[in-house]
FIKETI-439473 format. One line per field, with one value per residue (C-alpha): x, y, z. Coordinates in pm, 1 decimal. Each point is the difference from the previous one (the first is absolute). Example, Ala and Ser with C-alpha at 12.3 -4.5 7.8 and 13.67 -1.06 7.14 Angstrom:
! residues 2
east	1230.0/137.0;
north	-450.0/344.0;
up	780.0/-66.0;
! end
This chain:
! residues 557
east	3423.6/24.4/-148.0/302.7/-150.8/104.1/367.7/41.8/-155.8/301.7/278.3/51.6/148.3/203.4/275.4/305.5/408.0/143.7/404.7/128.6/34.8/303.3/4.6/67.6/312.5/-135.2/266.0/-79.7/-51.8/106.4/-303.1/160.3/-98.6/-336.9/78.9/-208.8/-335.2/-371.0/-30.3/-131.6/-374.9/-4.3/-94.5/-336.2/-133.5/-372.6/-278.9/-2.7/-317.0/-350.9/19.3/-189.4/133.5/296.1/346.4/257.3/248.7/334.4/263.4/345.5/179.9/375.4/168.9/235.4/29.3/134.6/-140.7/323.7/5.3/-260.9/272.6/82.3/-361.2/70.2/-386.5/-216.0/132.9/-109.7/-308.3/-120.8/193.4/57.0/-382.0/-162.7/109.9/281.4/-117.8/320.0/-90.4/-76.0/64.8/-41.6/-144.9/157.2/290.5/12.7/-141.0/-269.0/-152.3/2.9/-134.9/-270.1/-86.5/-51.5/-220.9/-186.9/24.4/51.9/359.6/117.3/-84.8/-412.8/101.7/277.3/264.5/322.5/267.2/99.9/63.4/-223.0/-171.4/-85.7/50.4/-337.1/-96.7/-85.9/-204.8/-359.9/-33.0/-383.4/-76.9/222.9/13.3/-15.1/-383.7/-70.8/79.2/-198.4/-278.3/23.0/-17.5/372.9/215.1/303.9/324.6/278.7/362.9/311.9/133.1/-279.2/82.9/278.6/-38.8/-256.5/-24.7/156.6/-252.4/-315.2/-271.8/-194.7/-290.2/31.2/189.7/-34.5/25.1/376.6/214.6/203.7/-321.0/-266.1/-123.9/-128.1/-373.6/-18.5/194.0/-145.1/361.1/270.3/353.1/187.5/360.5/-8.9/360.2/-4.6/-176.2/8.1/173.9/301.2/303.9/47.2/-386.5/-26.5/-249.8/214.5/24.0/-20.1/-90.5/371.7/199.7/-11.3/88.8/-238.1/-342.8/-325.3/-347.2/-277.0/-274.3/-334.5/48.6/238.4/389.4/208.8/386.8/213.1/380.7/245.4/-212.2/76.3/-247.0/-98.9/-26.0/-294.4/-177.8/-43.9/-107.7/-239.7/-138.3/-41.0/-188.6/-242.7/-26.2/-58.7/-302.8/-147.8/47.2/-302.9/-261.0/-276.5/124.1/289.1/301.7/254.2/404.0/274.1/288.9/307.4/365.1/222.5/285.4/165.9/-19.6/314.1/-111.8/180.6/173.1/377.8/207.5/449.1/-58.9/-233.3/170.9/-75.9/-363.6/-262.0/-98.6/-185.9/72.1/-35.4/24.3/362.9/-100.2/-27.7/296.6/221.2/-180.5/-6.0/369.9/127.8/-314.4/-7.1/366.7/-151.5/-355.1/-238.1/88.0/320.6/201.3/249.2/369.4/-66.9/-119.7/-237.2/-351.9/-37.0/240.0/-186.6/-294.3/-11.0/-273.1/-190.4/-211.8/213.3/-145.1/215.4/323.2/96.6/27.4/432.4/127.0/-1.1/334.4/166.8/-164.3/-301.5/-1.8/89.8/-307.6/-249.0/101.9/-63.2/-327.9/-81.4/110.4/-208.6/-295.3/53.0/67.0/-336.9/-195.4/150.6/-116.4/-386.3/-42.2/162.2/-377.5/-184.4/18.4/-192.6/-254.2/-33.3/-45.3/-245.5/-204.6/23.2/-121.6/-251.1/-218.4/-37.8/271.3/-205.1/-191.9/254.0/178.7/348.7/187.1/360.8/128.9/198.1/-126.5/340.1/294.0/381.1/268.8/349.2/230.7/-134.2/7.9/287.8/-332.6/196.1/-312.1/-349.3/-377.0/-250.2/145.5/-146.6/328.1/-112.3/116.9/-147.4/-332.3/-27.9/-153.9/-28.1/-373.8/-54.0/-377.9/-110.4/-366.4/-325.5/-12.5/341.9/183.9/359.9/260.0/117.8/-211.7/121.3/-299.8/84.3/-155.2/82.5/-105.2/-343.3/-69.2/81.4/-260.2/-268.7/69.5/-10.4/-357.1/-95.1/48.4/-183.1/-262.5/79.4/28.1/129.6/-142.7/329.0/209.2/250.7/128.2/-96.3/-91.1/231.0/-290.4/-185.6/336.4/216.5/-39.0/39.9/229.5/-7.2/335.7/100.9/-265.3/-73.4/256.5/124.1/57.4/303.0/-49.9/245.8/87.1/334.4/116.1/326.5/-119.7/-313.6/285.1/238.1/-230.1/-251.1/-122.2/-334.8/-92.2/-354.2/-172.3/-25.7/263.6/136.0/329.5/41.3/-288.7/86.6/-182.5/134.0/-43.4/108.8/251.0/46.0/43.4/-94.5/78.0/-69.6/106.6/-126.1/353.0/-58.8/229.3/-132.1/165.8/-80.5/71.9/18.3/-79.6/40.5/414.3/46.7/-166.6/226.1/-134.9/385.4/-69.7/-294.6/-139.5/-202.3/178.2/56.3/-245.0/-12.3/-275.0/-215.3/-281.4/65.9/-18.9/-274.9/-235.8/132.4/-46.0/-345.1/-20.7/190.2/-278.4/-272.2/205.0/88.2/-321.1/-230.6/-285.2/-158.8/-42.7/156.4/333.5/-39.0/189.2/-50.5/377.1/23.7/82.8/349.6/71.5/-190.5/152.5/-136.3/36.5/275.6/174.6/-28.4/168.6/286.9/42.1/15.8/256.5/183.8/37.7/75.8/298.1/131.5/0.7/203.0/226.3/87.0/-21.3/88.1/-203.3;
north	5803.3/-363.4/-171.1/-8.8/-340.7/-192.0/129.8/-153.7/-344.2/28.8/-6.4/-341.1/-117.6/338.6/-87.6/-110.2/5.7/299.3/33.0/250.5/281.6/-137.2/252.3/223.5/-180.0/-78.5/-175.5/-238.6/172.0/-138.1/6.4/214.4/-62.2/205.0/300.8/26.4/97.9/-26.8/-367.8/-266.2/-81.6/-363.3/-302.7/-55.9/196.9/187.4/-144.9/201.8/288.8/-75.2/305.8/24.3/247.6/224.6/-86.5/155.3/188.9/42.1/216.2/66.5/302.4/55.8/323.9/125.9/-398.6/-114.3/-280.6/-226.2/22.4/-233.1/-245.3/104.6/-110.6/-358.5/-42.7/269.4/-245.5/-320.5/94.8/235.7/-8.4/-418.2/-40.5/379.4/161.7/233.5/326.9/28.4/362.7/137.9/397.5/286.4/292.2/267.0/-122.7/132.3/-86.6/305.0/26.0/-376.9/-64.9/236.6/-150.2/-363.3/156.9/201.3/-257.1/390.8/79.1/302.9/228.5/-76.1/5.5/251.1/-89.2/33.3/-17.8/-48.3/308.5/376.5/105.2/-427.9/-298.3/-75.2/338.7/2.2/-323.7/-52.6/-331.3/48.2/-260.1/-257.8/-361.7/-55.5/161.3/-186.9/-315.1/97.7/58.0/-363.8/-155.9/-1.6/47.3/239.2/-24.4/242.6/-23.2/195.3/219.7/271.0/291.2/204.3/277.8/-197.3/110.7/354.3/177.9/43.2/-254.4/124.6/-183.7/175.0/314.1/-5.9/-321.4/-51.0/-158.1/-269.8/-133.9/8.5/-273.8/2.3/-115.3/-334.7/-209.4/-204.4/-77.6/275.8/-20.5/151.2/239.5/372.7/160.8/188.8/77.9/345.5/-78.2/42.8/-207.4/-243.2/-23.0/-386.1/80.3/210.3/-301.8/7.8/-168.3/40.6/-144.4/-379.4/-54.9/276.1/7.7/102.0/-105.5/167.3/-285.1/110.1/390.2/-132.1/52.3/-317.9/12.7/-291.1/147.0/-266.6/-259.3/-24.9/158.6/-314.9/-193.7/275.5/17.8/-366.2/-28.7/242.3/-152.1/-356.8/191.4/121.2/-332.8/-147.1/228.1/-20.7/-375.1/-192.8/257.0/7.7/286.4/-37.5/211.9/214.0/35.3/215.0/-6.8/249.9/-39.6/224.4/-219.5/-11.2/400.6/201.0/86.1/120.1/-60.0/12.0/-273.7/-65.8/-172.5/255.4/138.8/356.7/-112.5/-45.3/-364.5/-161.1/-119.9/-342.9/-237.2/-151.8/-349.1/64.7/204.7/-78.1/-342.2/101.0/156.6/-333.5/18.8/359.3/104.5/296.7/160.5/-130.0/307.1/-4.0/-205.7/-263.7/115.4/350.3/60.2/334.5/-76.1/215.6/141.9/240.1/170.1/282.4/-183.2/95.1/290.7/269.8/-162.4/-338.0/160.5/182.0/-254.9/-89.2/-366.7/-137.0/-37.3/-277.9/192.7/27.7/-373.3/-103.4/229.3/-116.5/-357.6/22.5/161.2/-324.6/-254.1/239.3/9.2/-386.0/-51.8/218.5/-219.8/-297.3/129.6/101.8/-363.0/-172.4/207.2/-67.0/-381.3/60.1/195.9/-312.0/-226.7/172.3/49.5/-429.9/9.0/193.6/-210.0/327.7/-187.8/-137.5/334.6/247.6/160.8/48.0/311.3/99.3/335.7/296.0/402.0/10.2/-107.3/148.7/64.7/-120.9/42.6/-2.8/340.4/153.7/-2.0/-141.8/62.1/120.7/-64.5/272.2/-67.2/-262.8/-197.9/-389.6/-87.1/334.5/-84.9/-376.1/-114.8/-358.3/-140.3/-375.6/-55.2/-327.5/-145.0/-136.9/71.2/68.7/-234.4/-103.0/111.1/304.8/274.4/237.5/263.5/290.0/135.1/316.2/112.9/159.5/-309.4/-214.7/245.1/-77.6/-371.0/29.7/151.6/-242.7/-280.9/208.1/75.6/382.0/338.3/320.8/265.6/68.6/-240.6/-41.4/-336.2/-351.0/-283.4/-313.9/-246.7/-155.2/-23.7/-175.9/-365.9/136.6/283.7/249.3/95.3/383.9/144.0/357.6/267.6/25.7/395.1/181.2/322.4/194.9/291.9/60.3/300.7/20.3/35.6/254.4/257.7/17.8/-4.0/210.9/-179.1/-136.4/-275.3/-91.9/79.5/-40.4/-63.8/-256.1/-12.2/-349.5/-212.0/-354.1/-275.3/-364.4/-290.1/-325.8/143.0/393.0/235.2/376.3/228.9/430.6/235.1/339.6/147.0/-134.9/-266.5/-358.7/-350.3/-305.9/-314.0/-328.5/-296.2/-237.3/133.7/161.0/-173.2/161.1/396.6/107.1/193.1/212.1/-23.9/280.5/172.6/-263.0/16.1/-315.3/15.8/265.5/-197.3/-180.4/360.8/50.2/-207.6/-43.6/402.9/-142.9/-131.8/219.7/278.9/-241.1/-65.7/295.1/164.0/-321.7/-86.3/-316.5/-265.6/230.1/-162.3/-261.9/111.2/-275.1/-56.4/1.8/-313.4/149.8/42.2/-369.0/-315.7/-355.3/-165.0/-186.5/325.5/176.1/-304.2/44.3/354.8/-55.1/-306.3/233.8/234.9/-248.2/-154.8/322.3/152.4/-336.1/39.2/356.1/51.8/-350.4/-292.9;
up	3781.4/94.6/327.9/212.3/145.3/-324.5/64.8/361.3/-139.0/-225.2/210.9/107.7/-331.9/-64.6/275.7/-177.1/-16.1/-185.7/-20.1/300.6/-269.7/-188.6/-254.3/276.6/67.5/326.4/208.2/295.6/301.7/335.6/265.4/313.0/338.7/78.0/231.6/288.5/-69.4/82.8/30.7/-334.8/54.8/129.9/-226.2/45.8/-270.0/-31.8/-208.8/-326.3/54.9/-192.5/-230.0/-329.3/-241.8/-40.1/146.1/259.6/-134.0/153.7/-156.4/52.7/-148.9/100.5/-101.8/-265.0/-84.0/-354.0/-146.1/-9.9/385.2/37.0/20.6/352.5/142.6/-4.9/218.9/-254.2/-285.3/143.3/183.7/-325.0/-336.1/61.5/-29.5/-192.4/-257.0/-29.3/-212.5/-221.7/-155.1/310.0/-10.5/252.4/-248.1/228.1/198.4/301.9/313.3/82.8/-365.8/-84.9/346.7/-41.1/-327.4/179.4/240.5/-234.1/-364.5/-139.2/-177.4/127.2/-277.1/157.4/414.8/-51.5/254.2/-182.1/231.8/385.8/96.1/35.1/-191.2/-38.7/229.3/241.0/34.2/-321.7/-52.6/103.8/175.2/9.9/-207.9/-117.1/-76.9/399.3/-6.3/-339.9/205.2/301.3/-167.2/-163.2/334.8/31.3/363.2/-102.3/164.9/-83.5/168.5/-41.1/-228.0/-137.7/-242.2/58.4/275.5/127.9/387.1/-132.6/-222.8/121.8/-190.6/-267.4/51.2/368.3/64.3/334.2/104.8/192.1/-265.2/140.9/169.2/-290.8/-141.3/-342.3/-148.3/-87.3/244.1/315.9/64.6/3.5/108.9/-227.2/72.0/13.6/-146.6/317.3/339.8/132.6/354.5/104.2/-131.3/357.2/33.0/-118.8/-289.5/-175.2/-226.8/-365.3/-311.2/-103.9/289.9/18.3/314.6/183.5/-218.5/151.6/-115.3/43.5/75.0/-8.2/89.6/268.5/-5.5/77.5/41.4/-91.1/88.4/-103.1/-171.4/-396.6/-208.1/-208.0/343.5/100.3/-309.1/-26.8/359.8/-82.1/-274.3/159.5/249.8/-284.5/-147.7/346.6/83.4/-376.1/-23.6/56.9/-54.2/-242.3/-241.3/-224.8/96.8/-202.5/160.5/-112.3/157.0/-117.6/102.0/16.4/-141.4/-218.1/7.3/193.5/345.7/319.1/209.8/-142.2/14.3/-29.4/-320.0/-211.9/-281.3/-103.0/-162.2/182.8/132.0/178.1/414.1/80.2/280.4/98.1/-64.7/-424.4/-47.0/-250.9/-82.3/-391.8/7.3/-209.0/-196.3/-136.9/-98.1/-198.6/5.3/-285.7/-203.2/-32.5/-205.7/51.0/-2.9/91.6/-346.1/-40.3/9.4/-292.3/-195.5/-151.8/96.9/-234.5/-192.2/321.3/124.9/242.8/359.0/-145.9/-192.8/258.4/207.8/61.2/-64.7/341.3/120.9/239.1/345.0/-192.9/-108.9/362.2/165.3/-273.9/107.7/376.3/-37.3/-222.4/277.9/278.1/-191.0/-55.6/383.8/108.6/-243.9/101.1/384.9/-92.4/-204.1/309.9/158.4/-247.9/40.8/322.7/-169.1/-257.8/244.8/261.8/-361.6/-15.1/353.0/0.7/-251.0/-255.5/-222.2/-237.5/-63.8/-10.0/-298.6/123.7/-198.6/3.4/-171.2/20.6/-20.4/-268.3/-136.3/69.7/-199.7/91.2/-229.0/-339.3/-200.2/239.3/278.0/316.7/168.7/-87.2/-122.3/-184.4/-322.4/-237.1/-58.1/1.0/410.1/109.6/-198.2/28.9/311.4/163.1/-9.7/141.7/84.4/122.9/103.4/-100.3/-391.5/-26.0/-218.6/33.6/-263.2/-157.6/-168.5/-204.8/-95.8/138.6/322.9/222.5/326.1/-115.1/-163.5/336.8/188.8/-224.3/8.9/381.7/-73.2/-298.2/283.9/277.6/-249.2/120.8/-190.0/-10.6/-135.5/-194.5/-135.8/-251.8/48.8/-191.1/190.8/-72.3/182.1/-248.2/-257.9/202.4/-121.9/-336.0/-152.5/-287.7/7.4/-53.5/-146.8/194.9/61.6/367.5/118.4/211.0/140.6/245.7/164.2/-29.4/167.2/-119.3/-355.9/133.4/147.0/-298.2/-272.5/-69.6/-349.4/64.5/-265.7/151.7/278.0/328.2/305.3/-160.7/-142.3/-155.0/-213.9/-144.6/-191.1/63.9/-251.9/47.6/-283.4/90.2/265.9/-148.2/229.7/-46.9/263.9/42.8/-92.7/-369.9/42.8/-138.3/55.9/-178.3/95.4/-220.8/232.5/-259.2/-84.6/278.7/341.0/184.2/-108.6/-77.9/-346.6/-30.5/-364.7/44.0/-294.8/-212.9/-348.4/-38.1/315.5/-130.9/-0.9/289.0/194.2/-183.3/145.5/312.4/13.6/-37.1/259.6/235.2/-115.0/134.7/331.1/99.5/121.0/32.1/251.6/82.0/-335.2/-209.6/158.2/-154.6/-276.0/-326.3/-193.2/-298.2/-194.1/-100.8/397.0/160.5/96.1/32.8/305.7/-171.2/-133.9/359.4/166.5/-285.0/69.1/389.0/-39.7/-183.9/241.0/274.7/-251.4/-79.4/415.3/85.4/-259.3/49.7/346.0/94.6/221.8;
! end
C-alpha cells in the first residue's frame, strides 16, 4: 500500500462545491433554533497538530437509516457531502444492525464471524470482540474512541471474549475510549441507571467500566457530548485517533408517545415534532393517491407475497413513522453541528477523514413491507456513505462499496490489518473509477423463512444469498425460491424474472458468482464479473439515474 503522507499533501486542492444531493430530491431545510446543549467551542481556534503520516478518522453510523433520508441532515450535507464524495452504490451486505455491525468491526461478512441475527442463539454473545478493527488501529499507533450503540444485547449476554466479566460494565479490547450503551442494567427499574440503549430520553453509558445516568436528556444530545469529550482529550496529541460514534436514531426506541401509530418509531424532543408533516404526506414507499405499492407480488418469494396491500390505517401508520424518523434525524444533525464544529476548533480539521453511514437500510412501503430490514429489497440494502477529508475528492462515485470494504479502507489509511478480512479498500481508487466490475454479496438470516421451511438449498444458517450488478439483483433462498431482478426494466424490483428463459444465461453466470460468494474468505471476495454482468463508470451512473427517475416517478418527490 501507498504512503498515507502523499494523501494528506493532497487535500488542499480536493475541497470543492458538490449539489446538496439533488437527485435525492433534497428539499431546503430550515435551520431550527439549537436546543440547549453543551456549549460551541469559542472562536479562537487551535493550531492544526504536527503529525506525519496517517489521518484521524471520525465516523458516524446512524441506525436503520435509508439512503434518501440524508435529506433531513441539512449540517452532514454541507460540512461532508458539499466538499467529499458521496458513495452512490453504497450497500449493507446483511441488513440488519447486529450482523452488519459486526461485519464493520470485524471487515468479515457474516458467513466468516458468524453472528446472524440479534437475538439467542446470536446478538453480542455470540461475537468475539477480541480483535477487531479497533486493535488493528491500536496497534498502528491509533487512539480508539467508541460511543453509543454496540451490538445488540450488549450489557445482557455475557462477553465472549470474557465470560465472566459483568456485562453492562465490560469494555471490549481495542478501545482507549469507551462509552458506549448497554440494552439493559441489572438494577432495579427506579434505580437511575436502569437506562437503556433503547429509550431516548433515559440512556446510560458505560464510560470507561463506569456507569453514567443521563435521565431526561435526548439520546443524540448524550452521545454527541460524549463524543466531543473524546475528540477533546485526543485532540492535540501526537498519535492519530480513530471515532465512532452510533445513534440510535432514526431506529424506534422508548418511551411511547400520543402520536405513535401502531409501528414502532422513534421518540423525539418537542421542539421537532411535526416540522416535516407538510413535507411528507405519504411515506417514501407508498404511492401517491393511495395507489398499492405493488400490485402484485406473486412474482415474489413467500416472506414478500404474503404480505396484504396496505390499507388506509396502514398507509396512515407507515406515514408517521416516516415523519418520526425524519424528526429524530432532524434532532441528532441539529448535534452533530456541534460535533463539526468542536472538530474545526480543535485544529485536527485538516487531518481528519470525516465518515457518515448507516448499519442498514428500511423498508417503508415498497413490496407491501410497511416496516422492516433483513431482506435485500433496494431501501433495505442501500445504505448512505458520504466520506470527506484529505484524499477525498468531491463528487459522486459510483463503484460499489459495502461495509467490509469501508473497514479495510479505514485500515488502508491507518496502514492497519486484520488478520481476516474480506473487504476492498476504496483508498487508492478514489480519484479514478472502474465502474461495476465485481459482484457485491447479500446474506441473511431470515427466521421466518428458517421455521416454515425445511428445504435447505446451501449451507449454512443462512437463508437468503444475492449477487448485485450494477444491472441485477439474484437472489436464492434456502426454501428453493429464486428472484431475479432486471435493474435496467425494472429499477424498481416489481417482477422477478427469475423464470423467464429468456435469462438463462444471465442466471447462469451470475450463479457464478453467487457459488464464489457464498462461502468466501479474505481476497477471494473480490469476486471478478464477468464482461456480460460489468458496467463502465458511464453505464453505472445510467443505471443509478435510472433508478432515481423511476423512484420519483412512482412513488412521487
Amino acid at each position: 500500500m501507498n504512503s498515507r503522507g502523499s494523501r494528506l499533501q493532497r487535500a488542499a486542492a480536493l475541497v470543492c462545491a458538490l449539489p446538496l444531493l439533488a437527485a435525492c430530491g433534497a428539499p431546503e431545510v430550515a435551520i431550527a433554533p439549537e436546543p440547549a446543549a453543551r456549549p460551541a467551542p469559542g472562536e479562537v481556534t487551535v493550531p492544526p497538530v504536527e503529525r506525519a503520516g496517517q489521518p484521524n478518522v471520525l465516523m458516524v453510523m446512524t441506525d436503520d437509516m435509508r439512503y434518501d433520508e440524508l435529506r433531513y441532515l441539512p449540517h452532514v450535507r454541507e460540512f461532508i457531502a458539499d466538499r467529499g464524495t458521496d458513495f452512490t452504490n453504497s450497500f449493507a451486505p446483511t441488513p440488519l444492525c447486529c450482523p452488519n455491525r459486526a461485519s464493520f468491526l470485524t471487515g468479515e461478512f457474516p458467513h466468516n464471524h458468524g453472528v446472524w441475527w440479534h437475538e439467542e442463539p446470536w446478538g453480542y454473545g455470540s461475537f468475539d470482540d477480541s480483535r477487531t478493527l479497533a486493535g488493528a488501529l491500536q496497534h498502528a499507533g491509533y487512539s480508539t474512541g467508541y460511543v453509543g450503540k454496540y451490538l445488540n444485547r450488549y450489557g445482557i449476554a455475557a462477553p465472549k471474549a470474557a465470560p465472566g466479566a459483568a456485562p453492562s460494565t465490560y469494555v471490549p479490547a481495542g478501545w482507549d475510549e469507551w462509552r458506549a450503551t448497554p440494552d439493559a442494567v441489572p438494577v432495579p427499574s427506579w434505580d437511575p441507571l436502569a437506562g437503556s440503549t433503547y429509550d431516548y430520553f433515559d440512556t446510560t453509558v458505560n464510560v470507561n467500566g463506569t456507569l453514567e445516568p443521563h435521565q431526561g436528556e435526548y439520546s443524540s444530545q448524550v452521545l454527541v457530548n460524549e463524543g466531543i469529550d473524546v475528540l477533546d482529550r485526543f485532540a492535540g496529541g501526537t498519535e492519530p485517533w480513530f471515532l465512532q460514534i452510533n445513534s440510535l436514531a432514526p431506529h424506534h426506541g422508548a418511551p411511547f408517545e400520543p402520536d405513535d401509530p401502531f409501528l414502532e418509531t422513534p421518540a423525539r424532543p418537542d421542539w421537532v415534532k411535526d416540522r416535516f408533516d407538510a413535507e411528507i404526506p405519504r411515506a417514501p414507499g407508498i404511492p401517491p393517491n393511495g395507489v398499492s405499492p405493488e400490485a402484485d407480488v406473486s412474482d415474489k418469494a413467500e416472506i414478500t407475497s404474503r404480505h396484504r396491500d396496505p390499507g388506509p390505517g396502514a398507509q396512515h401508520a407507515v406515514r408517521e413513522t416516516a415523519r418520526q424518523r425524519a424528526e429524530s434525524l432532524f434532532a441528532l444533525d441539529r448535534h452533530l453541528a456541534r460535533l463539526f464544529r468542536e472538530l474545526k476548533a480543535s485544529g485536527e480539521y485538516d487531518d481528519t477523514v470525516v465518515v457518515f453511514t448507516s448499519d442498514n437500510g428500511y423498508l417503508l412501503g415498497e413490496h407491501r413491507w410497511v416496516s422492516g430490514k433483513v431482506i435485500g429489497f433496494e431501501p433495505s440494502y442501500r445504505v448512505p456513505l458520504l466520506i470527506a477529508g484529505p484524499g477525498v475528492p468531491a463528487g459522486e462515485r459510483v463503484d460499489p462499496v459495502t461495509t467490509v470494504d469501508l473497514t479495510a479502507s479505514i485500515l488502508d489509511w491507518a496502514d492497519a490489518r486484520l488478520r481476516k478480512a474480506d473487504g476492498i479498500s476504496f483508498v487508492d481508487d478514489l480519484e479514478g473509477s472502474s465502474g461495476w466490475t465485481r459482484a457485491i454479496g447479500y446474506e441473511s438470516y431470515l427466521p421466518s423463512i428458517a421455521n416454515l421451511h425445511d428445504v435447505r438449498g446451501f449451507d449454512g444458517p443462512q437463508t437468503a444469498i444475492g449477487i448485485r450488478t450494477a444491472q441485477y439483483f439474484y437472489v436464492k433462498y434456502s426454501s428453493g425460491e429464486v428472484e431475479l431482478f432486471d435493474l435496467e426494466r425494472d429499477p424498481l424490483e416489481m417482477e422477478s424474472r427469475a423464470d423467464d428463459p429468456a435469462y438463462a444465461d444471465v442466471r447462469r453466470d451470475l450463479n457464478a458468482a453467487w457459488r464464489k460468494f457464498h462461502d468466501c474468505a479474505g481476497a477471494h471476495c473480490d469476486i471478478a464479473l464477468p464482461p456480460s454482468l460489468s458496467a463502465d463508470e458511464d453505464r453505472a451512473t445510467e443505471l443509478r439515474n435510472r433508478l432515481q427517475t423511476s423512484t420519483r416517478e412512482f412513488y412521487g418527490d
